[in-house]
C-alpha positions in Angstrom: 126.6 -30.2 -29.4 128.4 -30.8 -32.6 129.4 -34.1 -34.3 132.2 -33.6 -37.5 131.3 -29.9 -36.8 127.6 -30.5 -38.1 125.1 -28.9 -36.4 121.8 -30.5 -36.4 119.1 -29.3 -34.5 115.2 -28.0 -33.8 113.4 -25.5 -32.4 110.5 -26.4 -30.2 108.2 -23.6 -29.0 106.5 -24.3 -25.6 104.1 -22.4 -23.6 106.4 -22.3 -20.2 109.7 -22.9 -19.1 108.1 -24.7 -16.1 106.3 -27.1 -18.3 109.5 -27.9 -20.3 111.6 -28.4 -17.2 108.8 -30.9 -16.0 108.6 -32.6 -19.5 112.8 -33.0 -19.6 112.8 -34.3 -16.3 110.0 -36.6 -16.6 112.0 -37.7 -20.4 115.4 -38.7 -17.4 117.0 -35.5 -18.5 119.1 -34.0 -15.9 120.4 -30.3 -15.9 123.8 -30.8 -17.5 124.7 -26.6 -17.4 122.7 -24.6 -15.3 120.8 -21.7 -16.4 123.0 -18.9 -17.4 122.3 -15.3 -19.0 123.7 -15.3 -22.5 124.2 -12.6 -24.5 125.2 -13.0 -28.2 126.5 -10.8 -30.7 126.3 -11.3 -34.8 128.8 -9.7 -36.7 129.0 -9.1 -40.5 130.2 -7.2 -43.3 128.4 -3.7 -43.9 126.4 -5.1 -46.7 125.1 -8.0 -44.5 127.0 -10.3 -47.4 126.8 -13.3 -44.6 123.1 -12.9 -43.8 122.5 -13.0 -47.8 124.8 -15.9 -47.8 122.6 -17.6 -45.3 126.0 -18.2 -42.8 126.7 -16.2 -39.5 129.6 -15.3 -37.0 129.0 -14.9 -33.5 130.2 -14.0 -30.2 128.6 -15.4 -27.5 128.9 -14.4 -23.6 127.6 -17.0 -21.2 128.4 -16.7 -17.7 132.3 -16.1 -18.3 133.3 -17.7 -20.8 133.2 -16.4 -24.6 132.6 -18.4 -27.8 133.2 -17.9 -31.5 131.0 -19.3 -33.5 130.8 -19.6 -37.5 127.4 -21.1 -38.8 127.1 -22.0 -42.7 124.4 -22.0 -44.4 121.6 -24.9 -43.5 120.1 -28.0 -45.7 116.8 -27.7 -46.6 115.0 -29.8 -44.5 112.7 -31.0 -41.1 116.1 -30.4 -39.4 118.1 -27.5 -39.1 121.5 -28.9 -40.1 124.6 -26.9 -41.3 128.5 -26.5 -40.4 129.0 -24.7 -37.1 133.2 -24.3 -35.9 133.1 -22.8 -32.6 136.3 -22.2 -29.9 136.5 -20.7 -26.7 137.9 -17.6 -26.5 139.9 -16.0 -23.9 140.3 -12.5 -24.9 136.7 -11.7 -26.8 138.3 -7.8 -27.0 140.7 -9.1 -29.4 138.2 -10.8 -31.5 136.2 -7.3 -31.6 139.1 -5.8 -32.8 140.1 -8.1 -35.7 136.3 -8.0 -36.6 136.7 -3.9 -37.0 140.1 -4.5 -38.5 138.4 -6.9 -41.6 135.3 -5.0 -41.8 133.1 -7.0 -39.9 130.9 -5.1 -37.6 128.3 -5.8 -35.0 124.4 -6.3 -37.1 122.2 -7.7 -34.0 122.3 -8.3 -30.4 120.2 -11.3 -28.7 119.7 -12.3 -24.9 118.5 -15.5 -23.0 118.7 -17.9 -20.8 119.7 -21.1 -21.2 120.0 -24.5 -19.6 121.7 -27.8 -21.0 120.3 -30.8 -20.2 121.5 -34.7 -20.8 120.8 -38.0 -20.0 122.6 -41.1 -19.6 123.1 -42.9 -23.0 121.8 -39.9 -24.8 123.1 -39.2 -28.5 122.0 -35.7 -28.0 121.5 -32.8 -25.5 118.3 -30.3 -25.3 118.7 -27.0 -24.1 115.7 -24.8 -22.9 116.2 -21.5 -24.2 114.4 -18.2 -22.2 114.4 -15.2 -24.7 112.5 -12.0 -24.8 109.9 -13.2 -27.7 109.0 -16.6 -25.9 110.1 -20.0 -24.4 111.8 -22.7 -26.9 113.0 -26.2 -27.1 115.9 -26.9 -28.9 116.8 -30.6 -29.9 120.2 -31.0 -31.0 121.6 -34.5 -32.3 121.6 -37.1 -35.0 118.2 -36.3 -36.7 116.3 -39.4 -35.2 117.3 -39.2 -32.2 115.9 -35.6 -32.6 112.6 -37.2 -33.8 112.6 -40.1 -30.9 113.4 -37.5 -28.3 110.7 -34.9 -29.5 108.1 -37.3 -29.5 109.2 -38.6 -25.7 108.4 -34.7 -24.6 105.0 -34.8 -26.2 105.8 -33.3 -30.0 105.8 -34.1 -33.3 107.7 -32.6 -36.9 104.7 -30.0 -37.0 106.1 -28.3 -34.1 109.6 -28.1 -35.4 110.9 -24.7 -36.3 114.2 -24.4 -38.2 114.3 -20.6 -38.3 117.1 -18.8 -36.2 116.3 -16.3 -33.7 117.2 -13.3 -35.9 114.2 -14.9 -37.9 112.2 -15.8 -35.0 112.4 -12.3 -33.7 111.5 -10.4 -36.9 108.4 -12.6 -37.4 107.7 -11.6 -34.0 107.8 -8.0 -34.7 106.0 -8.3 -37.7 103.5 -10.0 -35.5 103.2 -7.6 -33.0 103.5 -4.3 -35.2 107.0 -3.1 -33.3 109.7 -1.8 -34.8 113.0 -4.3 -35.1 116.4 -3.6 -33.4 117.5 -5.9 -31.0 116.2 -9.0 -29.2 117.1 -8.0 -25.8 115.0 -8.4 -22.5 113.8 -5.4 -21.2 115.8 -3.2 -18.7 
């Protein structure tokens, strides 16, 4: 969920997508878009100028439907908050092609599962994301709402994680001594 095409948002790890569906429901969060298998595509130059630039575009599969997204590069702070534009797309080959037409090509591949949830009144949504290097949270709203919300499923700032899952997933690697390539589930 954007407002004036600001993203602001956190990361939550938890230990099971069980427990987080309990905690959201128990919270009067209701499944707003069911679990769907996403995969996500990040494209950039073949210098990685974006990446160095801190900003991202990515093509996103869910279900579907297709997205374009851009991400800028985020504010330093508790919150994750930077420009995102996104559209739906109905042709994603197109996009590929204007991509390889400009130079851009594809740098990393992630998977998961995600559902949306709401609730009535709510300023914000969270969305439980599945992925192949754990089970995470993510807040996304005006940043006290973010804080009120967190706290109502049991965390506090010390859990919050700004990183992206490009980030998430090298630390991961580093972590467990494998090689990086692409955080995809196993097939």
């Amino acid at each position: 969920m954007s407002t004036s095409n600001r993203e602001v948002e956190v990361k939550i790890a938890v230990s099971t997508a069980a427990a987080a569906r309990k905690a959201i429901r128990s919270a009067g969060f209701v499944i707003h878009v069911p679990r769907v298998f996403e995969a996500n595509v990040l494209y950039d130059t073949p210098g990685q100028s974006l990446r160095g630039q801190g900003k991202l575009v990515r093509l996103r599969e869910a279900g579907k439907s297709f997205k374009l997204t851009y991400k800028g590069r985020s504010q330093d702070s508790r919150h994750k908050i930077r420009e995102e534009l996104e559209t739906n797309l109905d042709k994603p080959e197109v996009m590929r092609r204007v991509f390889e037409e400009i130079g851009l090509t594809p740098v990393f591949r992630y998977e998961k599962y995600r559902t949306e949830f709401s609730a009535p009144g709510a300023k914000g949504v969270i969305t439980l994301d599945e992925t192949p290097i754990g089970t995470f949270l993510e807040i996304e709203g005006p940043p006290r709402w973010i804080d009120r919300t967190a706290k109502q499923l049991g965390f506090g700032p010390e859990g919050y994680i700004t990183d992206s899952y490009g980030a998430l997933y090298l630390k991961y690697c580093r972590e467990h001594n494998i090689r990086p390539a692409n955080m995809v589930f196993a097939r």
